[in-house]
C-alpha positions as CSV (number, residue, x, y, z in Angstrom):
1,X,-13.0,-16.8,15.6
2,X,-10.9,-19.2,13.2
3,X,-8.3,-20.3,14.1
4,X,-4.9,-18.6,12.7
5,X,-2.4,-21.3,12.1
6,X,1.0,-20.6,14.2
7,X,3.8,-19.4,11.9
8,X,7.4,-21.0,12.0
9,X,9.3,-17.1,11.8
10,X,12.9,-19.2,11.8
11,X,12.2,-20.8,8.0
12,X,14.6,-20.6,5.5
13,X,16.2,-22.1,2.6
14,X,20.3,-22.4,2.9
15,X,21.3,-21.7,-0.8
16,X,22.7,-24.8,-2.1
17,X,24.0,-24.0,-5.3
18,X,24.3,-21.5,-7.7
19,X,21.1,-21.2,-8.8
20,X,19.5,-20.7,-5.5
21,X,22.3,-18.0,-4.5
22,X,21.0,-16.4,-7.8
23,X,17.1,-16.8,-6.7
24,X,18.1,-15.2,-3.7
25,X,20.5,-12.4,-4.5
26,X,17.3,-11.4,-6.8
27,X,14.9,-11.4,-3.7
28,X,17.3,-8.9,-1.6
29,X,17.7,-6.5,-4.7
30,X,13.9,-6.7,-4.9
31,X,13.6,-6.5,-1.3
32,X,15.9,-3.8,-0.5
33,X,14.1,-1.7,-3.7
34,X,11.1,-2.1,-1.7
35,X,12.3,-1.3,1.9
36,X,13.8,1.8,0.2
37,X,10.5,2.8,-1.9
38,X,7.7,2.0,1.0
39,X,10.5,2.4,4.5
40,X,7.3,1.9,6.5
41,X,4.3,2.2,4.9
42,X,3.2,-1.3,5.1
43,X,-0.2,-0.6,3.8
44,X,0.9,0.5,0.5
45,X,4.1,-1.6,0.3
46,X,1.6,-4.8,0.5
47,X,-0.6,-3.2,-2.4
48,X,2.4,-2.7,-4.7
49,X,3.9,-6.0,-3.9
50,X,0.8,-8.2,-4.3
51,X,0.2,-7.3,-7.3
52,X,3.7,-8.8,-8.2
53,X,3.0,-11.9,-5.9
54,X,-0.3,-12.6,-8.0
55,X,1.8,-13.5,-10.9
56,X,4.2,-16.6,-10.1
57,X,1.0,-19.1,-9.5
58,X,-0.7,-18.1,-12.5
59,X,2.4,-18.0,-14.7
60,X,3.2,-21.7,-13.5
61,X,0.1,-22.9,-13.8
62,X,-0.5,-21.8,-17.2
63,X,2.6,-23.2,-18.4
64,X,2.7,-26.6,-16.5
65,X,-1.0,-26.6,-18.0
66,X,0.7,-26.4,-21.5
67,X,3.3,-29.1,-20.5
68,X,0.9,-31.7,-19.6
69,X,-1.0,-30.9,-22.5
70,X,2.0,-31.5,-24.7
71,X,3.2,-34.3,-22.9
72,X,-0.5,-35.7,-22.6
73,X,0.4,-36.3,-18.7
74,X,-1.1,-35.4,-15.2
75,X,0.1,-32.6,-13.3
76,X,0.4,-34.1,-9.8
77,X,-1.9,-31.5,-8.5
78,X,0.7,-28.8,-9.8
79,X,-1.9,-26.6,-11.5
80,X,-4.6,-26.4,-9.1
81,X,-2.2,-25.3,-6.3
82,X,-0.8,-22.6,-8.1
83,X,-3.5,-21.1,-9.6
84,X,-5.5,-20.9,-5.7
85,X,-2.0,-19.5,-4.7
86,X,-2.3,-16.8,-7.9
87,X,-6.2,-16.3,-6.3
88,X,-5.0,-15.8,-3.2
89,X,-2.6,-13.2,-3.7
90,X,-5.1,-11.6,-5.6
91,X,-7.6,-11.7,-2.2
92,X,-4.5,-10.2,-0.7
93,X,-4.3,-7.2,-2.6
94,X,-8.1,-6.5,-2.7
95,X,-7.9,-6.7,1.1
96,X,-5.0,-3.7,1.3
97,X,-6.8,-1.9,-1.3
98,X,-9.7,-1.2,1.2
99,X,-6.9,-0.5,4.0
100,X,-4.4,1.6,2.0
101,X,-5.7,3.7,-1.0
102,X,-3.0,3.5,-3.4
103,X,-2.3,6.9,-5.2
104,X,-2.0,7.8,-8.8
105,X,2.0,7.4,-8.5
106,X,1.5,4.2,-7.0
107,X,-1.0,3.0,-9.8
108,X,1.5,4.1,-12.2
109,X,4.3,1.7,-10.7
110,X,2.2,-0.9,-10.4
111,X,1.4,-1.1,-14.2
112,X,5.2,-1.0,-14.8
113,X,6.2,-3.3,-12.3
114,X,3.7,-5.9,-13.0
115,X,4.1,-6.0,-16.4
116,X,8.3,-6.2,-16.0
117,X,7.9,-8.8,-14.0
118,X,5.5,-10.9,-15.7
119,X,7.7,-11.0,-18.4
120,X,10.6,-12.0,-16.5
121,X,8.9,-14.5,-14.5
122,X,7.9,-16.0,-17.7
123,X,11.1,-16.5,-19.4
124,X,12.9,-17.9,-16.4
125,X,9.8,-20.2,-15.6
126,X,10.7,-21.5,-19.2
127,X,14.5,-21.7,-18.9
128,X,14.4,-23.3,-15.4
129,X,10.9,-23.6,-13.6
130,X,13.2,-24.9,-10.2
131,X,14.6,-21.4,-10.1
132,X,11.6,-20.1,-10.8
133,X,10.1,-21.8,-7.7
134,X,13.2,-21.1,-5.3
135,X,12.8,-17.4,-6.1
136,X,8.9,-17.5,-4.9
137,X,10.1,-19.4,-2.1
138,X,12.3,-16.5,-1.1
139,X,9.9,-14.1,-1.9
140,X,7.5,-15.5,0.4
141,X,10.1,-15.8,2.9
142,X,10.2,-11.8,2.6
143,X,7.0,-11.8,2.7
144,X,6.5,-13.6,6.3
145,X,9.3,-11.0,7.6
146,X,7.4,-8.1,6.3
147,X,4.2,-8.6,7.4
148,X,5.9,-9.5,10.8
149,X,7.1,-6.0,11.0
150,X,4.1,-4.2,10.0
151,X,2.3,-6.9,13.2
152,X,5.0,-5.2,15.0
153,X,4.3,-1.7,13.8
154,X,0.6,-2.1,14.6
155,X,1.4,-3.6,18.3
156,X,3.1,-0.8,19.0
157,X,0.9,1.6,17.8
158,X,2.4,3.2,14.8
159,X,0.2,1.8,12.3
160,X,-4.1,2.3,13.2
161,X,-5.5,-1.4,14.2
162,X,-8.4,-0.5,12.2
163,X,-11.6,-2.8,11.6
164,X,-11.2,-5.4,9.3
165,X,-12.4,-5.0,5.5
166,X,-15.9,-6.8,4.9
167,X,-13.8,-8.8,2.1
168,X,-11.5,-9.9,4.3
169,X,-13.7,-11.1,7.1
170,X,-15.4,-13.1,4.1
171,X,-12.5,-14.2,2.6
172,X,-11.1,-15.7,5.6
173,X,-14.3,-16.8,7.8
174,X,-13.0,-13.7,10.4
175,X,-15.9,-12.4,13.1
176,X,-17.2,-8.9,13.0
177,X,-15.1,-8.1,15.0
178,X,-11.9,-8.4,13.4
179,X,-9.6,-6.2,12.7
180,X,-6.6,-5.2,11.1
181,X,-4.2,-7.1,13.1
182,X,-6.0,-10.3,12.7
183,X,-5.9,-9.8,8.7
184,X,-2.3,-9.3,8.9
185,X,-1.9,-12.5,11.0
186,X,-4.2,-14.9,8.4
187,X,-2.2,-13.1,5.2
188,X,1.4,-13.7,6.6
189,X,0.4,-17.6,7.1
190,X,-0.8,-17.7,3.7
191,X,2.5,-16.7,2.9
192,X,4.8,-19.0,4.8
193,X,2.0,-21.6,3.2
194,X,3.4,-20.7,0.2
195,X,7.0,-20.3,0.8
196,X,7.2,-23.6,1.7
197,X,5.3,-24.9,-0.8
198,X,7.4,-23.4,-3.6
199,X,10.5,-24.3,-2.1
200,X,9.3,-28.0,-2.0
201,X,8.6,-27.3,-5.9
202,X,12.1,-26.5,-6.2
203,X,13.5,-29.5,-4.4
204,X,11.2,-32.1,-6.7
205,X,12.0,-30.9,-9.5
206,X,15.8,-30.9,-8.0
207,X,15.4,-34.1,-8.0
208,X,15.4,-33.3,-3.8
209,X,13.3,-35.1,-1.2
210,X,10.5,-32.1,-0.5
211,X,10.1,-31.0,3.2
212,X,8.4,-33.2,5.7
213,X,5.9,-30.2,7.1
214,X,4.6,-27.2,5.2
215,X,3.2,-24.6,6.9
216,X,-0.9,-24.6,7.6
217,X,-3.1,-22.9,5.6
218,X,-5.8,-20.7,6.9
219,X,-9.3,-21.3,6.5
220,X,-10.8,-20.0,3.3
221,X,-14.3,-19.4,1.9
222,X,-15.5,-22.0,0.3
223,X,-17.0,-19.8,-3.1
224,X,-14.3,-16.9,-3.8
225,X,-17.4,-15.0,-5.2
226,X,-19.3,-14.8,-2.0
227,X,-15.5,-13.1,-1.4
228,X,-14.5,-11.0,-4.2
């Protein structure tokens, strides 16, 4: 079986200023909207919200795209990075799609909230693309905490440790014999992958030193289309 990188659970970004305070007052709004919405229906919760997560790394890769283009200038890898974060998200949610149906409500939402927040996301990514980064970075951090629970929820046999999706075991490299769990474990360090490598986005464009370690990635397929 691949191996699932270890995830650091105790990560998190101490607000500095008043932006990040504001990038993460947002997140617990968000976060407690979402805790009162899904409670614990992690399935469905992970549907709704990936569908939101999919639009940061596309967003910032289409308008640091434009920048260098303007500025006629590389890109220090910038684009490439966010764009396989947007793709990844995106394997996310068509992994939970096979898991949790969503229903017609939760379809509805989904149009709504995506479109909201891709217009949000845009104009602050315009106004200040380090807060922009900060709040993914405190999204993800959410992120690693949510899917911990729902590890938790499956341990102790409140949520079915079904067999994992055929995407999924593409997607990732997984066995046969995967399962649920083991999706859950590859997806949450994805996310701290990400979280900390938006919050090093934030610090160099802070003008900060970015962190010394960011968290592993997982082993991905080499052609997304053998995937998706």
């Amino acid at each position: 079986m691949t191996d699932i990188p270890l995830v650091d659970l105790t990560v998190h970004h101490a607000p500095r200023d008043l932006r990040d305070r504001i990038a993460l007052g947002f997140t617990k709004v968000l976060r407690f909207c979402a805790d009162t919405f899904f409670a614990k229906r992690y399935g469905h919760r992970a549907i709704v919200l990936e569908t939101v997560a999919a639009v940061p790394g596309m967003v910032g890769a289409t308008l640091t795209h434009l920048r260098c283009l303007r500025r006629m200038q590389g890109d220090n890898g910038w684009i490439r990075t966010l764009m396989e974060e947007a793709e990844n998200e995106r394997m996310h949610l068509m992994t939970f799609i096979e898991v949790a149906q969503p229903s017609l409500f939760e379809r509805l939402v989904i149009l709504l909230v995506q479109w909201v927040f891709y217009l949000a996301f845009f104009g602050l990514y315009l106004v200040s693309a380090r807060t922009a980064h900060r709040v993914v970075g405190y999204f993800e951090e959410e992120a690693v905490i949510s899917y911990t629970l729902y590890l938790k929820e499956i341990d102790e046999g409140r949520s079915p440790n079904v067999p994992a999706p055929m995407i999924a075991r593409r997607y990732w490299k997984l066995p046969d014999t995967a399962t649920l769990r083991d999706v859950v474990l590859v997806v949450r360090a994805d996310e701290a992958h990400h979280r900390d490598v938006n919050h090093g986005f934030a610090d160099e464009l802070a003008g900060e030193a970015a962190p010394l370690s960011v968290a592993p990635y997982p082993e991905h397929a080499d052609d997304i289309r053998l995937a998706a």
